[in-house]
C-alpha positions in Angstrom: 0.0 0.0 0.0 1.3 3.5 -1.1 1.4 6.0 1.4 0.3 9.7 0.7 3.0 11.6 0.1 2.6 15.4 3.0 2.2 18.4 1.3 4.9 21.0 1.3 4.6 23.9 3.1 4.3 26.2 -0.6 1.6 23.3 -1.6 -0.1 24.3 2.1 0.5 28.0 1.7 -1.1 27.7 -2.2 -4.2 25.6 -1.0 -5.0 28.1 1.7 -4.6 30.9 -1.0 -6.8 29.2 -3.2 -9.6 28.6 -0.7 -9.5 32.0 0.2 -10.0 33.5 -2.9 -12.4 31.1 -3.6 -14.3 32.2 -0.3 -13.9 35.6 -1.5 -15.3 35.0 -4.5 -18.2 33.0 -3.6 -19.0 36.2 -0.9 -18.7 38.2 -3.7 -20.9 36.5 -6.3 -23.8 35.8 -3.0 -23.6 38.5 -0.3 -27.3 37.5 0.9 -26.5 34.4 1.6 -22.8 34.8 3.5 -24.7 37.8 5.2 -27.3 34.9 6.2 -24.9 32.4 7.4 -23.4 34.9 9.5 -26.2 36.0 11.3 -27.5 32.8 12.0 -24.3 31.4 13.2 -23.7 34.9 15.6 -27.0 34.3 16.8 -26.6 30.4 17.4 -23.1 31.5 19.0 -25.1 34.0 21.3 -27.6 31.6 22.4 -24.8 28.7 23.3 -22.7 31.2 25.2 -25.9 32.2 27.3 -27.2 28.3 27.9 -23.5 27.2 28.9 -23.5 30.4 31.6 -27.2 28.7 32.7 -26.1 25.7 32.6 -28.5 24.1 30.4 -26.2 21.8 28.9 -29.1 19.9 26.5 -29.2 23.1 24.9 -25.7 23.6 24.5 -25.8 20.2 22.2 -28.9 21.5 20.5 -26.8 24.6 19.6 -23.7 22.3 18.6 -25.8 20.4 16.2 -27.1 23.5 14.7 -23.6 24.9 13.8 -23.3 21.6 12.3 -26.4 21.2 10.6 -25.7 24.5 8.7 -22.6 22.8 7.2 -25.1 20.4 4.8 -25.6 22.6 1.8 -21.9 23.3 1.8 -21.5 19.8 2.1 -23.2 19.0 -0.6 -22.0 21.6 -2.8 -18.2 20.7 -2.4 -18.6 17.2 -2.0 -21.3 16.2 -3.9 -20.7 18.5 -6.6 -24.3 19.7 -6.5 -25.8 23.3 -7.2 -27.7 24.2 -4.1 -30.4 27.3 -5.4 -29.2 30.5 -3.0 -33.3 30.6 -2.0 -33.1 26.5 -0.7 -30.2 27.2 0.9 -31.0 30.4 2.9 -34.8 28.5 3.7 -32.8 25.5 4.7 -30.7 27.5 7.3 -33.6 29.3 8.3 -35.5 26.2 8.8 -33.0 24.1 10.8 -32.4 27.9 13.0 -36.2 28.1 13.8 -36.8 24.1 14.9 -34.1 23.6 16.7 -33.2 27.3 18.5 -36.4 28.9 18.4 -38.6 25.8 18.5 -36.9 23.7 21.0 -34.7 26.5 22.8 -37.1 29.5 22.9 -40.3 26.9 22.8 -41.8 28.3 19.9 -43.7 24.8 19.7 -45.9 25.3 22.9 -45.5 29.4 22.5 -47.1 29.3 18.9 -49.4 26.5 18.3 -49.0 26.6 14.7 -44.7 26.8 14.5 -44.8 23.0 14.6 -47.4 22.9 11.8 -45.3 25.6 9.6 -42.0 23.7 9.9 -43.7 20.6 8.3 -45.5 21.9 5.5 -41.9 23.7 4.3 -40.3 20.2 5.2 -43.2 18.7 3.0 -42.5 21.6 0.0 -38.8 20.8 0.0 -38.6 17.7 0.4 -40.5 17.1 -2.9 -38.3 19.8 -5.1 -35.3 17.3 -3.7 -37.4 14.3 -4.7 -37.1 15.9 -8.5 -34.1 17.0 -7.6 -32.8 13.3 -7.3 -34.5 12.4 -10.6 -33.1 15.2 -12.5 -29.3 14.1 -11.3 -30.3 10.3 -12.2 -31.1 11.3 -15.4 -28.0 13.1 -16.4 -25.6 11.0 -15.0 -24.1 8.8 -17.5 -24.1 5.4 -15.4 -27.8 5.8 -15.0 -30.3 6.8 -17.7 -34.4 7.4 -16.0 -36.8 8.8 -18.5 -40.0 9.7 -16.4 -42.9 11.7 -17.9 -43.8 14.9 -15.9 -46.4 13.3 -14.2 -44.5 10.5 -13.0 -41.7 12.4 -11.8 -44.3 14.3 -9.5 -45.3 11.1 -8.5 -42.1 10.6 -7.2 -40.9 13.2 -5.7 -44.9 13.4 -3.6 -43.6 10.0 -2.4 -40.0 10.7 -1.5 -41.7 13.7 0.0 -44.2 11.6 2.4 -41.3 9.1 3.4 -38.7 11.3 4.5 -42.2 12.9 6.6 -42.9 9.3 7.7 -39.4 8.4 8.3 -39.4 11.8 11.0 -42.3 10.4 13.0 -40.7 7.7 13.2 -37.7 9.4 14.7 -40.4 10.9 16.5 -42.0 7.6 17.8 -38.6 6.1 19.1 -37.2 9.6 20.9 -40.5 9.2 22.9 -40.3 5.9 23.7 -36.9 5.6 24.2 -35.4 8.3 25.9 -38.3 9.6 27.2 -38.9 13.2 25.5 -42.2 14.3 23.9 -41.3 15.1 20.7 -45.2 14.4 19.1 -46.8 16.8 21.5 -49.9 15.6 23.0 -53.4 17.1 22.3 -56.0 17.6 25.4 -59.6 15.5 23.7 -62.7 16.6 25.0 -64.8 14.3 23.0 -64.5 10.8 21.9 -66.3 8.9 19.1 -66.1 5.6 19.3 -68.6 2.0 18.4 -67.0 0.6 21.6 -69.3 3.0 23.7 -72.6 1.7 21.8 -74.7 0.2 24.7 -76.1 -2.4 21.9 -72.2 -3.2 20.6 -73.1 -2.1 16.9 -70.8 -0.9 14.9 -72.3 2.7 15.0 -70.1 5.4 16.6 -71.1 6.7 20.0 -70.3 10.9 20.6 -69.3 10.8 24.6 -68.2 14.4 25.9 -65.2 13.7 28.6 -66.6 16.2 31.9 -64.0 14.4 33.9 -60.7 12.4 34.3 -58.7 11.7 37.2 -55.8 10.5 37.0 -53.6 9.3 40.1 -56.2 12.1 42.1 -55.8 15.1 40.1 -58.5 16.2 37.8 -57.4 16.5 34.2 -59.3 18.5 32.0 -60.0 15.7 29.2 -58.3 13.0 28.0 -54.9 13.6 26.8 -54.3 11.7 23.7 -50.3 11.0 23.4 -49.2 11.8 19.7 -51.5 10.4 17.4 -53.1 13.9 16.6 -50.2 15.2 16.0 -48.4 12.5 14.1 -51.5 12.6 11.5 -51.7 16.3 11.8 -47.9 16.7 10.5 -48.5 14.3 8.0 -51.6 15.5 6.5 -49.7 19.5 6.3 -46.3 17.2 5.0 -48.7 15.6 2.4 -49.9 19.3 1.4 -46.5 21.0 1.0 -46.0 17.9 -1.4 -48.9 18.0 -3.2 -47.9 22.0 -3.9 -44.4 21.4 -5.0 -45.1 18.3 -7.1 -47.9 20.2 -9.1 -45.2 23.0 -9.6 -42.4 20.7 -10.5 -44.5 19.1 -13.3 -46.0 22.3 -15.1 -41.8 23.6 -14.5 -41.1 20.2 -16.3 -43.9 20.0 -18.8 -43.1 24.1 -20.0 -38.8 22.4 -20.6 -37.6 24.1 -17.2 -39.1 27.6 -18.0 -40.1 29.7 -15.6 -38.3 31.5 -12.4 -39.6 30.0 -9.3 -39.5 26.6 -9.3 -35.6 26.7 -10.3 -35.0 28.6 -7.0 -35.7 25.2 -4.9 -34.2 22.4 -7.3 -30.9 21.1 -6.4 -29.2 20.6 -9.9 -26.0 18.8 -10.7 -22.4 21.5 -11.7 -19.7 18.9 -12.3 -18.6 19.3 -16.0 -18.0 15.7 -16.4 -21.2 14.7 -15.9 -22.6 16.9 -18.3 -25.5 15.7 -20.9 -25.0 14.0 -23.7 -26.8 14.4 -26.8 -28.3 11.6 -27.6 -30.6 11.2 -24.0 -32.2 14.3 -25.7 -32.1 16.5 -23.0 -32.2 16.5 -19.2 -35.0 15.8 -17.4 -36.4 19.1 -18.0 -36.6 17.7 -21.4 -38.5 14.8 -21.2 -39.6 12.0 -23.6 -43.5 11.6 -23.7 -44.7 7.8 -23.4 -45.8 7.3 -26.6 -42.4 8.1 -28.3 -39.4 6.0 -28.5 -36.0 6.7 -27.9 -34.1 5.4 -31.1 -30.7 3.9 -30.5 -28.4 6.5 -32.7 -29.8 9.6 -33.8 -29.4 10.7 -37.3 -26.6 12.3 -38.4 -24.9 11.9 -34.8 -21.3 12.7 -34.7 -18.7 10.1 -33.9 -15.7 9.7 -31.6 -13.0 7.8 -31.7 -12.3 5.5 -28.3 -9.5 5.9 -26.4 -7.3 3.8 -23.9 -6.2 5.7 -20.5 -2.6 6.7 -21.3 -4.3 8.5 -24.9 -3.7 5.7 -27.1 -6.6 5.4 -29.6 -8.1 1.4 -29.3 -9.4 1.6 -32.8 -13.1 1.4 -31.6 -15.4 4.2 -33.1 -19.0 5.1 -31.7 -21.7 7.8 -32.1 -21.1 10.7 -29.5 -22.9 9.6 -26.5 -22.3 6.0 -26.5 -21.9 5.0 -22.8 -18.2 3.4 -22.2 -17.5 1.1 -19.8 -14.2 -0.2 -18.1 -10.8 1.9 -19.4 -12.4 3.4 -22.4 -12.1 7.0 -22.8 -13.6 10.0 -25.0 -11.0 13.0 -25.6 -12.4 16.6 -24.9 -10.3 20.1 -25.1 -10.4 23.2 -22.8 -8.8 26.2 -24.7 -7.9 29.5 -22.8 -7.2 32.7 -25.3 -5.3 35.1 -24.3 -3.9 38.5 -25.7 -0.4 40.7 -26.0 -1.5 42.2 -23.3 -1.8 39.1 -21.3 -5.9 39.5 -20.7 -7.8 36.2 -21.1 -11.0 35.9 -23.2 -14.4 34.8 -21.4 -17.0 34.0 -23.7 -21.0 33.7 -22.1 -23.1 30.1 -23.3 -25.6 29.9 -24.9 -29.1 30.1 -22.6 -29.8 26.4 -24.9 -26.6 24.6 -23.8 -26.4 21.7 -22.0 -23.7 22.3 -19.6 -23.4 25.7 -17.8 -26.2 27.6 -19.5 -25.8 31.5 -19.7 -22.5 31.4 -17.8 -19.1 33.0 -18.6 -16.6 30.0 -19.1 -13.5 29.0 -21.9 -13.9 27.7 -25.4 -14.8 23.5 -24.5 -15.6 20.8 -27.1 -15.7 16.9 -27.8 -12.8 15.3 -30.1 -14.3 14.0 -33.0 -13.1 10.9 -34.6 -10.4 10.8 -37.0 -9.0 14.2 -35.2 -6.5 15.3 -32.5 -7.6 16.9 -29.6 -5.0 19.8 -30.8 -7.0 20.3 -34.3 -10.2 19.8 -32.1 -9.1 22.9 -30.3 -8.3 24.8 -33.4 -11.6 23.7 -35.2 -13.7 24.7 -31.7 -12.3 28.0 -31.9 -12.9 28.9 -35.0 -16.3 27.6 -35.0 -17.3 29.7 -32.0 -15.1 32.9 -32.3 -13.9 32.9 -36.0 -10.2 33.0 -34.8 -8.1 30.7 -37.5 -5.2 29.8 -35.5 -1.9 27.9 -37.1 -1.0 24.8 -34.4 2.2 26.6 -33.1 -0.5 28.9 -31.0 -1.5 26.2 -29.0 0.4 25.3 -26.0 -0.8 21.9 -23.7 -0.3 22.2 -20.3 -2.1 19.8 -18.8 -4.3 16.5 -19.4 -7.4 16.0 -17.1 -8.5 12.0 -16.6 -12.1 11.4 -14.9 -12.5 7.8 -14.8 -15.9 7.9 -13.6 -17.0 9.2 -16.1 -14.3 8.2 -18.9 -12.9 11.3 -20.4 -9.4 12.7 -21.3 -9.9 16.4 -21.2 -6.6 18.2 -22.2 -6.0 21.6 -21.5 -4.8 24.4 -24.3 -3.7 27.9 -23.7 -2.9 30.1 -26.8 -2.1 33.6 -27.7 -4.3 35.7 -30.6 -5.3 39.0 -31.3 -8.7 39.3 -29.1 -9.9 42.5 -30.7 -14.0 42.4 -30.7 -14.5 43.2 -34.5 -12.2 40.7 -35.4 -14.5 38.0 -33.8 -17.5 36.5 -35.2 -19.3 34.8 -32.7 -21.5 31.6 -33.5 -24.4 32.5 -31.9 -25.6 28.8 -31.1 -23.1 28.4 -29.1 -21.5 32.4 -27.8 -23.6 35.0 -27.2 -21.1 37.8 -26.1 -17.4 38.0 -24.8 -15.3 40.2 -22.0 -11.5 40.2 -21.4 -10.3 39.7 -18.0 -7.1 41.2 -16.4 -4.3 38.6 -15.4 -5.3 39.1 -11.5 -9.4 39.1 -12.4 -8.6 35.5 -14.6 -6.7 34.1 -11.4 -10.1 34.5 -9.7 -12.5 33.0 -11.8 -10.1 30.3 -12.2 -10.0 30.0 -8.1 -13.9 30.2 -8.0 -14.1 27.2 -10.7 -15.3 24.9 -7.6 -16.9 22.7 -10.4 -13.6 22.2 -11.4 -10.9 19.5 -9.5 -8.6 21.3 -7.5 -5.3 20.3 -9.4 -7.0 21.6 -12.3 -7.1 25.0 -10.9 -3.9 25.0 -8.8 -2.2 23.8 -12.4 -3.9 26.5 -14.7 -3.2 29.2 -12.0 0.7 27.9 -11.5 0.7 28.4 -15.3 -0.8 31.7 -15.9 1.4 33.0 -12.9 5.2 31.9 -14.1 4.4 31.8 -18.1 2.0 34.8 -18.7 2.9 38.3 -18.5 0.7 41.1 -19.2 2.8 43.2 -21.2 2.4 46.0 -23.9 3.5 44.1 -27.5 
């Protein structure tokens, strides 16, 4: 077994400079939401310092696992290399602040009657845009392939919606029987129906007002019913906030992911290499009606050559999109232009593409067959910025390998004259373009956190020792 080799201290000293620029960035680009995280964490921080001077050391936990709790959407963001909407995150921090702090802490729950009732219809609403969140990230991923109409995928996600509801009474049940708390509150009955009270024994229900109960000598004022009221009360608000978000998710599916509000809550998959491929026709947002039939190769589909992991062609040729399995490879190119003056060219998507819609990013394409991924880069950039480049521009600095999802992605940097009437932009795929400073193209590069890290650290390392911004 290998052992990992310790970072030096200029690798430490670079990762901690990349992380904060990348925090800066991300500040920068969402100052709602860091202004949200901070003033929920100062005011968790408040509340723990006053428990642990009271001594209420239950709370102090409670606190602790709310510091922790508001770690998830980062979580998932940086490991899971999913897009958390800025509105489902800040509604996800406010929703774990007010059950745990001001439900438990401040006891919202007995204070306001309906806080308990509130918390479960959001948990019902967002737990079904995750349920078609889940779907969605099925769908593109290349290992699996789930083609669901838009009523089916409401289905769903009204489902995964009820049993993660379920699944929390549950919890509920067993913290109450187990350790002895009362997490499904009780509710006081003052009236019972029931067929057992029928003085003939038919199955007729008999109303009996309660007057009295006594209970070990003290007087109650009805019978107090333990949790089932508000087990099926939580459940039947869970199943509404379901119901709402399901209905929304299928018109948002049905109109091909138009529309504004529904996007704000969907969780939605940013790591480049998973990124559609043509011929699933589409994301989920794009769906195949039942009566249609996905046909094996789509006409006219472009083909690309298979490779082995060290770049060697194997001699196998398929249609672009052709799932690969073991060590097969596809070959992609990244190209990043730059000037005289050493300022890089972004270029914004197309609102239609498949990967990183409307976004700022470098000139990115597939390696067709019976090219090399350097022509591929020339061919990509003339395509989408009319810049004819000779081969000699081209310098290849590095070669990304994802395994997982069996592509060989190498990296270009080349120098042209970026002047804007010189470029003619293929509007299918470009729809405008901005130069960036040395310093301003260090940070994008940094903020690239759907990138892998050695990707970044490499472009950066290059762009710092190899490109000057000079006058020529």
């Amino acid at each position: 077994m290998k052992r990992k080799q310790s970072l030096t201290k200029e690798e430490k000293r670079r990762r901690a400079q990349l992380s904060r620029a990348k925090m800066k960035a991300e500040v920068k680009a969402h100052p709602w939401l860091a202004a949200a995280y901070f003033i929920l964490r100062l005011l968790v921080l408040a509340v723990m310092v006053l428990q642990i001077t009271n001594r209420e050391w239950y709370d102090v936990f409670l606190c602790a696992l709310t510091l922790t709790l508001f770690f998830i959407p980062s979580f998932v963001e940086r490991r899971l290399h999913i897009d958390v909407p800025n509105t489902l995150e800040v509604i996800i921090l406010l929703f774990i602040f007010s059950a745990e702090i001001l439900g438990e802490i401040q006891e919202y729950y007995l204070t306001f009657p309906f806080w308990d009732t509130m918390l479960h219809t959001i948990n019902g609403f967002l737990m079904a845009a995750i349920g078609i969140a889940m779907v969605d990230i099925l769908n593109r991923s290349r290992k699996f392939k789930v083609r669901l109409s838009p009523v089916f995928v409401a289905v769903v996600a009204f489902c995964f919606s009820m049993t993660i509801g379920v699944l929390w009474e549950f919890f509920e049940y067993g913290m109450d029987c187990f350790f002895g708390m009362d997490m499904q509150k009780d509710t006081w009955i003052t009236v019972v129906n029931s067929v057992s009270l029928h003085p003939d024994g038919k199955n007729i229900p008999v109303s009996v007002p309660i007057e009295s109960v006594v209970v070990n000598g003290e007087t109650w004022r009805g019978y107090l019913d333990i949790g089932l009221h508000d087990t099926m009360k939580d459940l039947l608000v869970n199943f509404i906030g379901a119901v709402i978000f399901s209905v929304i998710g299928m018109f948002y599916i049905m109109g091909r992911g138009k529309g504004w509000f529904a996007p704000r809550f969907i969780p939605r998959l940013k790591k480049e290499e998973l990124e559609q491929r043509e011929e699933e026709g589409g994301s989920l947002l794009d769906p195949i009606p039942l009566d249609e039939a996905v046909p094996d190769k789509p006409e006219g589909a472009e083909m690309m050559d298979v490779y082995a992991s060290d770049g060697q062609p194997t001699g196998r040729r398929v249609s672009r999109g052709t799932a690969l399995t073991g060590k097969e490879f596809y070959q992609g190119i990244h190209v990043f232009l730059y000037d005289g003056k050493g300022r890089f060219l972004l270029q914004k998507r197309s609102e239609n593409a498949h990967f990183r819609p409307g976004r700022w990013e470098i000139t990115m394409g597939h390696v067709l067959s019976g090219e090399s991924s350097l022509e591929c880069a020339a061919r990509e950039v003339e395509e989408e910025l009319g810049l004819k480049l000779p081969p000699e521009s081209f310098i290849k600095v590095y070669r990304m390998v994802t395994e997982e999802d069996h592509f060989l992605t190498d990296i270009y940097f080349a120098q042209a004259k970026l002047e804007e009437r010189r470029l003619r932009l293929q509007k299918e795929e470009v729809t405008g373009v901005q130069l960036l400073t040395q310093e301003e193209m260090l940070e994008f590069i940094k903020a690239m956190d759907y990138r892998p890290p050695l990707y970044r650290q490499v472009l950066c390392q290059y762009i710092e020792a190899c490109i000057k911004e000079k006058t020529v």
